[in-house]
C-alpha positions in Angstrom: 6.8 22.0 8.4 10.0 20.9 9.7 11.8 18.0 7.6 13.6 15.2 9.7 15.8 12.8 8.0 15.8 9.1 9.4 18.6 7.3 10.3 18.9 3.7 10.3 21.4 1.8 12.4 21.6 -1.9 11.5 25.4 -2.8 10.9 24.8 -5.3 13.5 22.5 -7.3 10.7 24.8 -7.2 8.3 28.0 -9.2 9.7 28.2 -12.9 11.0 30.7 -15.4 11.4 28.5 -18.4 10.0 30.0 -19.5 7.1 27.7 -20.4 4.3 26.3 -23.9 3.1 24.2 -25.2 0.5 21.2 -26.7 1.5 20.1 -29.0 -1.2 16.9 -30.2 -1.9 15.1 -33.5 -4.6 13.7 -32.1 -7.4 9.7 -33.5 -8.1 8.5 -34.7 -10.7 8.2 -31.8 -13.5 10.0 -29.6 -11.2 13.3 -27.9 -10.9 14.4 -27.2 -7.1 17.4 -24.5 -6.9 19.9 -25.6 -4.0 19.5 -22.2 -1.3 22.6 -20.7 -0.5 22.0 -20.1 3.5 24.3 -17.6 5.8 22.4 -19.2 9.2 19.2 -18.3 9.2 19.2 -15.8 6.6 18.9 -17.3 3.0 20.6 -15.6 -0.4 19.9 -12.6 -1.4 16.8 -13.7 -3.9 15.5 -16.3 -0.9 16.2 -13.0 1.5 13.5 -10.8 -0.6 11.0 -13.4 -1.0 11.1 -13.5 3.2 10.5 -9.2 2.9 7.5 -9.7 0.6 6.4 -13.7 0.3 5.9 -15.7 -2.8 3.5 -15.5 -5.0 3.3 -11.6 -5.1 0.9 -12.0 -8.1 -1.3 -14.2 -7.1 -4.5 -12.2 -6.4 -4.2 -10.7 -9.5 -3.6 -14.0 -11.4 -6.9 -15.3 -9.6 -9.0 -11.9 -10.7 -7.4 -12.4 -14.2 -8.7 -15.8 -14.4 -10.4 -17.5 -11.4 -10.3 -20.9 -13.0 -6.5 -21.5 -13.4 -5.6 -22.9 -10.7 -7.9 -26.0 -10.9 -7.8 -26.0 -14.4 -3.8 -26.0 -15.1 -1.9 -26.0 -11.5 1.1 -26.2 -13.2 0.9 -23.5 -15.2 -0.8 -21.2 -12.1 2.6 -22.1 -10.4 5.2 -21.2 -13.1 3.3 -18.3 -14.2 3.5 -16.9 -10.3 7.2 -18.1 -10.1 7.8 -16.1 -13.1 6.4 -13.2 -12.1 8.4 -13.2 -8.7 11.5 -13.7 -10.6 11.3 -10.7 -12.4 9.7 -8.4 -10.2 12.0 -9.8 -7.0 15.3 -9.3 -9.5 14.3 -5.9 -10.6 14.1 -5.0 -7.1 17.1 -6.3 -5.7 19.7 -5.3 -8.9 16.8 -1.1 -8.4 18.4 -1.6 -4.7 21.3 -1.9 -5.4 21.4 0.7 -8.4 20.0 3.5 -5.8 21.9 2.4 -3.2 19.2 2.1 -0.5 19.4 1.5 3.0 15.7 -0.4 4.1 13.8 -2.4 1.4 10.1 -2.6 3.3 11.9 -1.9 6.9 14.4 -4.1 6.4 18.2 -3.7 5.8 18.4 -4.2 1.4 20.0 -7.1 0.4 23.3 -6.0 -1.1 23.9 -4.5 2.4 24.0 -8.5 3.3 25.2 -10.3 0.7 27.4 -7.2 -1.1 26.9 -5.8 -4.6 28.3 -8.5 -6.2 26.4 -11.5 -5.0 23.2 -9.1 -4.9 23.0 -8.6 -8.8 24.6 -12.3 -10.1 21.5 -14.2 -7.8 18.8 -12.0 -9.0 20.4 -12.9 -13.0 20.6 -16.2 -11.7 17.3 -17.0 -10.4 15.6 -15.0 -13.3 17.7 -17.1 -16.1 16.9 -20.4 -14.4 13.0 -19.7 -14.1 12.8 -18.9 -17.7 15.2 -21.9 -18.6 12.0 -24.2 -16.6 10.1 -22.1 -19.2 11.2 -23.0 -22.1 11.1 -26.8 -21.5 7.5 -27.0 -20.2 5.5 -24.1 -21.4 8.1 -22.6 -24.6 4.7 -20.1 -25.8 5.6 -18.0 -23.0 8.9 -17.0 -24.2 8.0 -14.1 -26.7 6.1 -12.4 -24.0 8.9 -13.2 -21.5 11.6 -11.6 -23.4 9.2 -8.7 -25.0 8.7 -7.3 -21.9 12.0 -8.1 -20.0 13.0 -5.8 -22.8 10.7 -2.8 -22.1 11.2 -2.9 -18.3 15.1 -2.9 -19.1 14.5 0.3 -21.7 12.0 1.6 -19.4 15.2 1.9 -16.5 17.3 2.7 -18.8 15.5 5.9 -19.9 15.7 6.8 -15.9 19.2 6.0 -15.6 19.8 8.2 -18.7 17.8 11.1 -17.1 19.4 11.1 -14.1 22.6 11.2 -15.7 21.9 13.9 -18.2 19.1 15.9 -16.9 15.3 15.4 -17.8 14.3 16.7 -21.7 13.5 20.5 -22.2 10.2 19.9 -22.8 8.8 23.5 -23.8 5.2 22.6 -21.9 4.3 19.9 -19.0 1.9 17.9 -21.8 5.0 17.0 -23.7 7.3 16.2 -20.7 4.2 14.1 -18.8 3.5 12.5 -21.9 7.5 11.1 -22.0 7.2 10.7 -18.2 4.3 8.0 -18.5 5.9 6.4 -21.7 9.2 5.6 -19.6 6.6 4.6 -16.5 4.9 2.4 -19.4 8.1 0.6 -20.1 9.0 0.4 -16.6 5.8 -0.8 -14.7 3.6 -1.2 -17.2 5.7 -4.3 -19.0 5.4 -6.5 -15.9 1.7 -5.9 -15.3 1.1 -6.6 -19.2 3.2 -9.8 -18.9 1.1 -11.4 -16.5 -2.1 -11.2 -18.8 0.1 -12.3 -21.7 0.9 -15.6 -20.2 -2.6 -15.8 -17.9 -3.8 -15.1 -21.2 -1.6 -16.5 -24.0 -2.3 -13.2 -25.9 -2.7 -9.7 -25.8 -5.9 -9.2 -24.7 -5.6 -7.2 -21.2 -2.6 -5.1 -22.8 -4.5 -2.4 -22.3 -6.4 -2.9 -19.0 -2.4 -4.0 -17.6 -0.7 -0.9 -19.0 -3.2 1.1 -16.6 -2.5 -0.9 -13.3 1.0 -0.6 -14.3 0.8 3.3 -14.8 -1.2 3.4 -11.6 1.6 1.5 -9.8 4.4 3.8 -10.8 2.4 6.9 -10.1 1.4 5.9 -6.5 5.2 4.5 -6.3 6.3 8.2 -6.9 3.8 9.9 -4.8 4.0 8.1 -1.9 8.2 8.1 -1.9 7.6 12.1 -1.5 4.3 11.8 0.9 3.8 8.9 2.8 5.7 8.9 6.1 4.9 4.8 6.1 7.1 4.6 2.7 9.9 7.2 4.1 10.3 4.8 7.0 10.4 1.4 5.2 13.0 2.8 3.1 15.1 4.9 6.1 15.3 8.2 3.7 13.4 10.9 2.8 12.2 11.3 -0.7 14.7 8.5 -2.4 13.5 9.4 -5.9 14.7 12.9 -5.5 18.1 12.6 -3.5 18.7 10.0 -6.7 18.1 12.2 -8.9 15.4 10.1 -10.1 12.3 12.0 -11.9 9.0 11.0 -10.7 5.5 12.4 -11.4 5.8 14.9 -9.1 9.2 16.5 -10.0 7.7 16.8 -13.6 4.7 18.6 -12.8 7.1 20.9 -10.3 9.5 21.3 -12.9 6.3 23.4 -14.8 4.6 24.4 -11.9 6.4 27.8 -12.0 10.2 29.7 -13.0 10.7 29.5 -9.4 9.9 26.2 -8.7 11.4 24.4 -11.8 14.8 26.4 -10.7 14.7 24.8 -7.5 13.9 21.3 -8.7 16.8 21.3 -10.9 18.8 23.0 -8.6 18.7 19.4 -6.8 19.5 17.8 -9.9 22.8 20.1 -10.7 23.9 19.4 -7.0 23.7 15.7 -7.3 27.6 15.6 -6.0 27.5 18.7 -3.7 29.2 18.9 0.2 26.1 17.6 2.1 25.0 20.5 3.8 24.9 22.3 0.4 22.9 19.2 -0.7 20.6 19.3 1.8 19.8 22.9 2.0 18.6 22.3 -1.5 16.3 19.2 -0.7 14.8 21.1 2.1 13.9 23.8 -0.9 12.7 21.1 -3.3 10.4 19.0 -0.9 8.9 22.9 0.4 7.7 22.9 -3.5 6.4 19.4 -3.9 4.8 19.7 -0.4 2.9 22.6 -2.0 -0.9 22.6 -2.1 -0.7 23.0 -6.0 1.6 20.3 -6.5 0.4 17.4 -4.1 -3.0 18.3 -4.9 -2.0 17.9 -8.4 -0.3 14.2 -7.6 -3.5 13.4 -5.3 -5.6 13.9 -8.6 -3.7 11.8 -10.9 -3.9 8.8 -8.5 -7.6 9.1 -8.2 -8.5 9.5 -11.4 -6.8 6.2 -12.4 -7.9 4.2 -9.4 -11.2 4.7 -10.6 -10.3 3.1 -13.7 -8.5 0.1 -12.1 -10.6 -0.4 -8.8 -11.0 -4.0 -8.5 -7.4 -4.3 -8.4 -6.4 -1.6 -6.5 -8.5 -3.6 -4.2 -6.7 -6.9 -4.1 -3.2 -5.2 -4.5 -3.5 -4.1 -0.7 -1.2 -0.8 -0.3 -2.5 1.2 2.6 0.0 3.2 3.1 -1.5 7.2 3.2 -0.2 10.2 1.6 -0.2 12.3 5.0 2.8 15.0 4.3 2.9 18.1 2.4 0.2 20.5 2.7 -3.8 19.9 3.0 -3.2 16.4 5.4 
């Protein structure tokens, strides 16, 4: 099948003459209200991604964790989603700006608004000031705050490394998927496990949270290579893979055969080719992961752990279908 690569034209979003202001707001009792940094319209950069996605991304799954919270500690319902959105929302924005995407969910990424600069410090900002609200009114929540900001930051880390130095030579696909899942574990897993720790107050759900998380990331990965939906919220064509990013379905290609782990890292090598070289080399990769054996593969994991994590799979709400690549 013939690959097309989208093009995204939305300079005109990404100037205006408004100069900013500070829109300031009275803090409530036993709250903290953050002053929003406004270019007309459009707010900063962490008010910009909470208008992509809406607040209180977490909630449904806070509610099915423990349908009692809310009318049994509001407060602690509210800072716990807060929380949540203040990770996942900073990740995101500092992940968009590390990859250097164009759309985040249709929709120009913020550092093409607000710059790099701005981008990164707000998404610190808002992060360090929602924990800050922590420690005064609920302080038990810090050890699982910090515990797993620290695993999603390894987590990265361990991707950043690969894509600088090249995935490990595992000498079999157990070994490498096995490292593949641990760095997804880190990654996605740590925020999924931090909302049962402070639903919770323990470590109860670890377990059950690890395997949303791990069926998060591998859905994530599949659909970046599969789902035309996905390739046209983000405005590129397998993002993962023109990143040099490895996801779930690079691995399994990088096994799958001589010939097809020479072409995946092929794409890897070439990272900083002229782009016509690069894209020649794409166009080789993505004939490989759009393979029977290889989606087929992918469509497999993703089943097998939905069934484990149903109910939530359920509330989360992605519809998006895997409709490229052979057998759609």
């Amino acid at each position: 099948m013939s690959v097309f690569w989208q093009k995204t034209t939305f300079m005109s979003m990404l100037y205006t003459e408004k100069t900013a202001s500070w829109v300031g707001a009275t803090p409530q009792v036993g709250e903290e209200v953050v002053p929003r940094l406004t270019r007309g319209n459009v707010e900063c950069p962490y008010e910009y991604i909470l208008q992509v996605y809406g607040r209180c991304h977490f909630k449904k799954i806070v509610n099915i964790l423990d349908p009692t919270l809310e009318a049994r500690d509001p407060s602690l319902f509210r800072l716990i989603l807060e929380l949540l959105d203040s990770v996942h929302f900073s990740a995101i924005l500092v992940d968009d700006v590390a990859d250097n995407s164009i759309l985040r969910k249709g929709k120009p990424a913020a550092h093409h608004i607000y710059g790099t600069s701005e981008t990164i410090n707000r998404a610190y900002l808002r992060l360090s000031e929602v924990i800050n609200i922590c420690i005064k009114q609920r302080l038990s929540m810090i050890p699982h705050i910090f515990d797993n900001l620290t695993q999603i930051r390894k987590g990265q880390d361990t991707s950043l490394v690969w894509r600088r130095d090249g995935f490990p030579d595992f000498p079999d696909q157990t070994q490498a998927l096995a490292t593949y899942r641990h760095s997804a574990c880190l990654k996605t897993g740590a925020l999924f496990r931090l909302a049962g720790q402070l639903v919770f107050g323990n470590h109860e759900k670890d377990e059950l949270m690890s395997l949303i998380g791990r069926f998060c990331h591998l859905q994530n990965d599949c659909k970046n290579v599969y789902s035309s939906d996905v390739i046209a919220a983000k405005g590129v064509l397998a993002e993962d893979l023109k990143n040099g990013d490895y996801s779930f379905p690079t691995v399994l290609a990088l096994y799958a055969s001589p010939t097809a782990s020479k072409i995946i890292k092929e794409v890897f090598r070439g990272r900083w080719e002229s782009s016509a070289t690069r894209d020649k080399h794409i166009r080789a990769a993505l004939t490989v992961l759009y393979s029977s054996e290889i989606k087929s593969a992918c469509l497999a994991g993703v089943k097998s752990l939905k069934g484990e994590v149903s109910p939530f799979v359920t509330i989360w709400g992605r519809q998006e279908k895997m409709n490229l690549g052979s057998g759609f």
